[in-house]
N, C-alpha and C positions, 0 to 999 in steps of 0.2 A: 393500409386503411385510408377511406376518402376522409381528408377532414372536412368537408363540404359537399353536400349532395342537395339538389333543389331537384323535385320530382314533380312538374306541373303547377308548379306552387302561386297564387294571387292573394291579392292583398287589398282588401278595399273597407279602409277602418274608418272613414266620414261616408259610407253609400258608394259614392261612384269609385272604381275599380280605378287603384293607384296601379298595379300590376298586373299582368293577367298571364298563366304558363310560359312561367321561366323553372327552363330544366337545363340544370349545370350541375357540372362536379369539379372539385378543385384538389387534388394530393399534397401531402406533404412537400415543402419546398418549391412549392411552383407559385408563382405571379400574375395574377388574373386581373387586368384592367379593365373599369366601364365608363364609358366615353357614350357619348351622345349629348344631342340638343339641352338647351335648359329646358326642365320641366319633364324631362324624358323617361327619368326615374331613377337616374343613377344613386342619388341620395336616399329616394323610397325603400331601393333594393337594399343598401348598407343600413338601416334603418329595418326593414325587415330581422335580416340575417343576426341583429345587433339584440333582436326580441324590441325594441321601441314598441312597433308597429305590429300588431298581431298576423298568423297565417288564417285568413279567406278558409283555402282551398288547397289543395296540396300536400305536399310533404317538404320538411325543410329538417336536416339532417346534420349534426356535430358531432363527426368522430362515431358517426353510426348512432348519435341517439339524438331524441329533440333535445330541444331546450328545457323543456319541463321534467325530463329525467336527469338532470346535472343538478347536483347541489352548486349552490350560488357560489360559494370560496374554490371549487373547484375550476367552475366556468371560470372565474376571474382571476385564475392562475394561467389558464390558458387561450382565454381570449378577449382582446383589447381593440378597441372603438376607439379613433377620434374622428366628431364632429366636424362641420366646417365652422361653424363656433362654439368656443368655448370660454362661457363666462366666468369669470375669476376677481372678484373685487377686493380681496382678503388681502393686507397685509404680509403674506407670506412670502419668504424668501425665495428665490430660483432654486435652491437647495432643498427646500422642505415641498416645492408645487412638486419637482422633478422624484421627490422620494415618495410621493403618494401614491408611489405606480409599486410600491411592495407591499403595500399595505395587504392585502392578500394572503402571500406569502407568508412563511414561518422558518427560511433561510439560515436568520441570524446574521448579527450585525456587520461581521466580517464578509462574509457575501454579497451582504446589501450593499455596503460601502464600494466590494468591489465594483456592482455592476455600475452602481451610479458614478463612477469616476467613469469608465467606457461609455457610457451616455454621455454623458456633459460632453465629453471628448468628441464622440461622434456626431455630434450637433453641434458642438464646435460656440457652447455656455460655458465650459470651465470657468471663462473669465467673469464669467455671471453669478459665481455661484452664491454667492450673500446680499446680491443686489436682491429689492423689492420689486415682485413680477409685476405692482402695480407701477413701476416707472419707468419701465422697461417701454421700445417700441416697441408697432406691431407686428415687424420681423422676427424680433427678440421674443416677443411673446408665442411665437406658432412656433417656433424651436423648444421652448420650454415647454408646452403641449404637445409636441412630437415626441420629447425626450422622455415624460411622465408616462406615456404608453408604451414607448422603448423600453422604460424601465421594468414595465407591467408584466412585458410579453420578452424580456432579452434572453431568456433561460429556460423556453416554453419549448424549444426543438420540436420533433416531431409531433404533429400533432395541435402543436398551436396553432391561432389564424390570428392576424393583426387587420381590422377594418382599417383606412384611413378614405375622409374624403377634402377632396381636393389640398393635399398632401404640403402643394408648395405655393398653397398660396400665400402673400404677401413675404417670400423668398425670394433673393437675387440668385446671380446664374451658379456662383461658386458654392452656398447655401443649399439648391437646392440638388446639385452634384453630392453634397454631403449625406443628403435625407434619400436621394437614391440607392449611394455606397449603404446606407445604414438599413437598410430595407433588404439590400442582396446578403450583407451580411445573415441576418434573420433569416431569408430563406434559403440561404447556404445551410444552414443547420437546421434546417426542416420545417420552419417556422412557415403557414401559407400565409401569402398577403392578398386582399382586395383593396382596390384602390380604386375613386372614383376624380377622375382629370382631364381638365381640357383640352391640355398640352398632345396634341395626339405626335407628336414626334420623338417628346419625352417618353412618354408611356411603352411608344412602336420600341425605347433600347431596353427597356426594363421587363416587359410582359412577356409573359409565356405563351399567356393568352387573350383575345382581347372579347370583352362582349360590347356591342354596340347596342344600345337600346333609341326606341322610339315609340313617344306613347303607350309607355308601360310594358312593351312588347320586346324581346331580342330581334331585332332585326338582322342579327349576323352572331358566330359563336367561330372561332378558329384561331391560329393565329396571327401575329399582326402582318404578315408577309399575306396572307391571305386574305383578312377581312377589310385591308386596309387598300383598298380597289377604288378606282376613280369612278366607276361606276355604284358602287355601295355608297361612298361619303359623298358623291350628287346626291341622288333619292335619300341619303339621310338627311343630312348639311342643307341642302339645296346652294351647292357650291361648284365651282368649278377648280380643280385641283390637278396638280402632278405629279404624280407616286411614279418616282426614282427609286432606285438601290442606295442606300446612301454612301458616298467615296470612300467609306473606309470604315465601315462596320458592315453587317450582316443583320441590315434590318429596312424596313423601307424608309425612305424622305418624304414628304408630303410638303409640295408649295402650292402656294396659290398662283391661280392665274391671273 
């Protein structure tokens, strides 16, 4: 079954059209990245797909049903959002932000405990786990909001879909290796991800698939071997670039010139 299908779908909730016919499908276990300019829509679209932002027009599709046919404890058993912020002011520990992603769930305590020790792990907070997420950096902080939707969606397999946008920002390079492994992990087990990132190099080892958007619009849907052309990222980017094989993986390189 698709767990994502977009069938002509726009979106225009202040008047003027934030989106306009985007048709994608996404299966179980695959990896869909949306890259494009700022303002392009990448956020609109994960903001759509999340219910924030209402459907225009269209069809927009979870596991073959809308959003208005899912009771709420179930969606949120299976599908997990994070922002590119997330406000948090509360005195809570890294331990209790990171377990608020079972809240949902009805596992029981043995469970829970396990998963969130493999979160902490794979985010690579163990050593956080009683510190105050209010004292924390801001690297420290976007892993402990990564971890809390890891925790959300770690057990979701087939079937589930993890939104994240812009995944690694405020991450260094070992960091943000972690929140990648952590991501293949998930859709090793069926879990689908969309990710919205600017990193288009990062994105080209990770995606299965990539969408490019501009001005509300897909301007390319394939994958990153293919949409990731010096001709597509000119007319998108308005850049001049280098799309290599990279030396030693099976995906493209993108320099600038």
């Amino acid at each position: 079954m698709t767990v994502l299908q977009l069938d002509n779908a726009s979106a225009a909730p202040w008047g003027s059209p934030l989106l306009e016919h985007i048709s994608l499908a996404l299966e179980p276990g695959k990896v869909l990245g949306l890259v494009g300019p700022n303002g392009a829509g990448k956020s609109s679209l994960l903001r759509l797909i999340a219910g924030d932002i209402p459907l225009a027009s269209g069809a927009l599709l979870l596991n073959g049903k809308s959003r208005a046919d899912w009771p709420r404890r179930q969606l949120a058993r299976r599908f997990a959002y994070l922002p590119q912020m997330s406000l948090l002011n509360f005195p809570y520990t890294v331990e209790e932000v990171v377990g608020l992603g079972r809240m949902p769930h009805d596992t029981g305590l043995s469970t829970d405990e396990s998963i969130l020790r493999e979160v902490l792990a794979a985010t690579d907070i163990s050593q956080l786990r009683q510190r105050l997420y209010t004292r924390l950096s801001g690297g420290e902080k976007q892993r402990v909001q990564l971890a809390r939707v890891f925790c959300q969606i770690w057990d979701a397999g087939s079937g589930g879909l993890l939104l994240l946008d812009e995944p690694s920002t405020a991450l260094d390079l070992s960091h943000q290796q972690l929140v990648l492994d952590a991501v293949r992990h998930l859709a090793a087990g069926g879990c689908a991800v969309v990710l919205a990132i600017h990193d288009l190099n990062l994105v080209a080892g990770l995606a299965d698939s990539i969408a490019i958007l501009r001005d509300g619009r897909l301007a390319a849907l394939g994958s990153p071997g293919t949409v990731f052309s010096e001709q597509i990222l000119r007319e998108v980017f308005n850049i001049e670039v280098l799309v290599q094989r990279h030396p030693h993986r099976d995906q493209p390189l993108i320099i600038n010139r």
